[in-house]
C-alpha positions as CSV (number, residue, x, y, z in Angstrom):
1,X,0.0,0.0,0.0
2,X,1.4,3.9,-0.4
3,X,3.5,5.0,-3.2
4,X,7.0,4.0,-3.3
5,X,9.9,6.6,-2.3
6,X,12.8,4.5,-2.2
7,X,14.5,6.9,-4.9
8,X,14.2,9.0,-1.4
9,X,15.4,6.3,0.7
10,X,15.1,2.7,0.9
11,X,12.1,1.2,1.2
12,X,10.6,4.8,1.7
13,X,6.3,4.8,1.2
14,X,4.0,7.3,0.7
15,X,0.7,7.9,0.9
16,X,-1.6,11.6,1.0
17,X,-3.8,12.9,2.9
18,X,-5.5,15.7,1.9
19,X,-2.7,18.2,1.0
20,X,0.0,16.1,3.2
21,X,2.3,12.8,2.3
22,X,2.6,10.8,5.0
23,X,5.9,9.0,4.7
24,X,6.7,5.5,6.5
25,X,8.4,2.0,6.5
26,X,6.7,-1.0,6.4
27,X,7.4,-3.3,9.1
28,X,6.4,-7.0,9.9
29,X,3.6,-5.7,12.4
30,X,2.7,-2.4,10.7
31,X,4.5,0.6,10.1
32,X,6.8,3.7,11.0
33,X,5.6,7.0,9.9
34,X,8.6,9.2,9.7
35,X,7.7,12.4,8.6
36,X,4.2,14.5,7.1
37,X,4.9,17.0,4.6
38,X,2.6,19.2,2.8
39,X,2.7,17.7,-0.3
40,X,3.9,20.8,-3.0
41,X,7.2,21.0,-1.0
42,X,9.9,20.0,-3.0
43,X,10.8,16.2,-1.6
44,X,14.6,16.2,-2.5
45,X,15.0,19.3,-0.3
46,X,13.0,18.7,2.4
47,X,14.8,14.9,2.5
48,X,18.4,16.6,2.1
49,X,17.5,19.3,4.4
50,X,17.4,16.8,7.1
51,X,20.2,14.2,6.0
52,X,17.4,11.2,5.0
């Protein structure tokens, strides 16, 4: 489920909400949501901004 992101990181997933991505990892009992960002940011800089 979610879009995939792993040219952002690996195994990076997507998915939005209203005007928001909520990124996450998939794990074997659910997932890890890493970060919400309103969705026209630009990704590369907000993921380089923050060394992911």
């Amino acid at each position: 489920m979610g879009k995939d992101y792993s040219w952002v990181a690996f195994d990076l997933r997507g998915f939005i909400v209203n005007d928001y991505i909520v990124f996450y990892y998939p794990l074997e009992n659910g997932i890890e949501i890493v970060r919400v960002v309103y969705g026209k940011r630009d990704l590369g800089a907000v993921f380089e901004e923050f060394g992911d």
